[in-house]
BASEBA-76812 format. One record per residue (C-alpha): residue number from 1; x, z, y. Coordinates in steps of 0.5 Angstrom, whole numbers, plus 500, padded with zeros to 3 digits. Each point is the difference from the previous one (the first is absolute). Example, Ala and Ser with C-alpha at 12.3 -4.5 7.8 and 13.67 -1.06 7.14 Angstrom:
BEGIN
     n     u     w     v
     1   525   516   491
     2   502   498   507
END
This chain:
BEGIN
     n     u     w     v
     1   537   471   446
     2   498   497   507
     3   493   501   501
     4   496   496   505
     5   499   506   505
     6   508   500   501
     7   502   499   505
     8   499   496   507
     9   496   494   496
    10   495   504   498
    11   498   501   507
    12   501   492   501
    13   496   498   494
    14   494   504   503
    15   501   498   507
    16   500   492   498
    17   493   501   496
    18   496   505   504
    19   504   501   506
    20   495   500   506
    21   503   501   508
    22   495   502   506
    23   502   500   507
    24   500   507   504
    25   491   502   502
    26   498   496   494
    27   495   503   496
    28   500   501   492
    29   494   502   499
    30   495   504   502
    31   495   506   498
    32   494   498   495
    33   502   493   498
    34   502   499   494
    35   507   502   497
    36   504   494   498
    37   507   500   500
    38   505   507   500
    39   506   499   504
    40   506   502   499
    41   504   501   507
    42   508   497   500
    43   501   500   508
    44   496   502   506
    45   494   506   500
    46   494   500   499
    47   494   505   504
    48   495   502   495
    49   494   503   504
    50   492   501   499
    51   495   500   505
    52   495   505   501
    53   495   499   505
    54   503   498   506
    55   507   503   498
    56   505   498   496
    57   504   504   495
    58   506   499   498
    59   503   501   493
    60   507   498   499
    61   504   494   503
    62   503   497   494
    63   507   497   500
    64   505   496   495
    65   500   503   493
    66   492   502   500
    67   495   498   497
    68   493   498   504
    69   494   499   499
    70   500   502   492
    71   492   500   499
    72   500   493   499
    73   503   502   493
    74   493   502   497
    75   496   495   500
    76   494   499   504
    77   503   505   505
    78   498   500   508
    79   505   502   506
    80   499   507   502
    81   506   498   506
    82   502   496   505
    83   508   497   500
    84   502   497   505
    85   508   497   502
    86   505   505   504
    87   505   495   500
    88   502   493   496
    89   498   501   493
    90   503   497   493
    91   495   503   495
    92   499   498   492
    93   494   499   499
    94   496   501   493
    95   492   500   498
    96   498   505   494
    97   501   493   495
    98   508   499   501
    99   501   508   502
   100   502   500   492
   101   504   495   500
   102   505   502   505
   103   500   507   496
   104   502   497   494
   105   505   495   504
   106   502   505   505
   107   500   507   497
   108   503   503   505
   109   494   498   505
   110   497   506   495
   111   505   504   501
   112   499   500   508
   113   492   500   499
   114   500   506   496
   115   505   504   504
   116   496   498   506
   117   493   502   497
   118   504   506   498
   119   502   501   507
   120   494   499   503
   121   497   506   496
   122   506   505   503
   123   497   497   508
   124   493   501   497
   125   501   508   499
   126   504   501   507
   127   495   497   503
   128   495   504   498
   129   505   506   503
   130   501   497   506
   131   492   498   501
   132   499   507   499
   133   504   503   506
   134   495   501   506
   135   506   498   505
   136   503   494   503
   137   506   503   500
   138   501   503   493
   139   497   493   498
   140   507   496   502
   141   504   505   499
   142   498   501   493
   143   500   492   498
   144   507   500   503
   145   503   505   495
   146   497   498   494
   147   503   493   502
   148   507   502   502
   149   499   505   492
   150   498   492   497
   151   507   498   504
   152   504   505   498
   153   498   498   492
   154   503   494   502
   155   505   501   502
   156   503   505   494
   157   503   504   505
   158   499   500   507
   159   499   508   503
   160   495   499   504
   161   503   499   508
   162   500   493   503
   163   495   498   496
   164   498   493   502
   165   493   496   498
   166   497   494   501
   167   494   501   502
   168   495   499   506
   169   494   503   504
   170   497   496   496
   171   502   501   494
   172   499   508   502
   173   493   498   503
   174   498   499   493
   175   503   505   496
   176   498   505   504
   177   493   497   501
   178   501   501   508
   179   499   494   505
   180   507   497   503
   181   499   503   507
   182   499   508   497
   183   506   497   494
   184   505   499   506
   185   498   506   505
   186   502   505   494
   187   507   496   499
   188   501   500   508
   189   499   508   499
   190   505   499   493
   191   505   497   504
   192   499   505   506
   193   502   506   496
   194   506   497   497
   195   496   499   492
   196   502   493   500
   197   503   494   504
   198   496   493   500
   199   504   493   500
   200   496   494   500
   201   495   501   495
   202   504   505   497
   203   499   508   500
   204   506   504   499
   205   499   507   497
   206   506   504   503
   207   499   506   495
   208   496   500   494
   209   500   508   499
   210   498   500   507
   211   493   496   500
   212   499   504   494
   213   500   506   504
   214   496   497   506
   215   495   498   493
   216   498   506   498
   217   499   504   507
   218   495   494   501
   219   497   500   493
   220   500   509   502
   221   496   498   506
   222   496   495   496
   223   498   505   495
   224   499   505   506
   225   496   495   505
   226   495   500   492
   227   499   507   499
   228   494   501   506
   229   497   494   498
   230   499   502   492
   231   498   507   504
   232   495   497   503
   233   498   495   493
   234   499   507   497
   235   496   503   504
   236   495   493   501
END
């Protein structure tokens, strides 16, 4: 039997009740205001960024299928970023009071949360790795493999060459926790030393083997460039 999540009506349904659109450069909410609607993107891309003192840090750059701004699920809650409009933007839009509602309307909707959240937890624990090498370098080349790994999961088969990802310096930027200027210097670098090919806003890996080669010479040197300074941490 046919439920309401089969087929294209169940995204029709939820765009003709909560569907809201928004121009490129519009702001959704912003930091510290209270959480009011989760979004969940049907087409564009949205930036998510935090500002800290006089610099913003960006966090990740949603596009269609994610889910923003969830801590207006919990009631009372406060922004902790700011969302701001890549591109046009169609969105359904949902407060804590409704949010059950589609879930129990539209179980895939849970479905696709729950694989999000689940996501979210495996780019948490790869953060935490990637934040811990000193090196620029290191930093992208790490954040690279662990994509094109994730995409090779996908793709239930692929052997690793020519591996192309859809992500840009902008998306690296928050991933890797670097600013987008240093971000597209180590992918000049990359690309120079023939590791990947840039296509728009797409990177390339030409060889995964040969960038997992390049990453465990940087995390060796890592490890080296660490040694003086718990030396030094031990004789303090």
């Amino acid at each position: 039997m046919a439920t309401p999540a089969d087929g294209p009506s169940d995204r029709d349904h939820l765009l003709s009740r909560f569907g809201r659109s928004f121009a490129a450069g519009a702001v959704l909410f912003r930091d510290g205001e209270p959480a009011d609607f989760a979004y969940l993107l049907q087409s564009g891309r949205v930036r998510l960024f935090k500002q800290v003192g006089a610099m913003e840090r960006s966090l990740r750059v949603a596009r269609a299928g994610d889910l923003f701004g969830e801590s207006a699920l919990e009631p009372g809650a406060m922004r902790r970023s700011t969302a701001v409009t890549l591109d046009e933007v169609t969105a359904v839009a949902v407060d804590h009071a409704t949010f059950d509602d589609v879930l129990t309307m539209h179980p895939s909707v849970g479905s696709s949360v729950l694989q999000q959240l689940l996501s979210r937890l495996r780019d948490a624990e790869d953060q935490i790795e990637i934040l811990m090498m000193r090196d620029h370098q290191s930093k992208v080349v790490v954040a690279l493999t662990k994509l094109v790994q994730r995409e090779m999961a996908l793709s239930d088969g692929s052997n690793g060459s020519d591996i192309s990802l859809q992500v840009s310096p902008l998306e690296l930027a928050a991933r890797v926790g670097l600013d987008v200027e240093a971000v597209k210097r180590v992918v000049a670098q990359l690309r120079e030393g023939g590791y990947v090919r840039i296509q728009n806003e797409r990177v390339e890996v030409t060889d995964l083997e040969t960038l997992r080669e390049l990453y465990s010479l940087l995390s060796l040197k890592d490890q080296l460039r660490g040694s003086p300074e718990r030396e030094r941490g031990r004789s303090a």
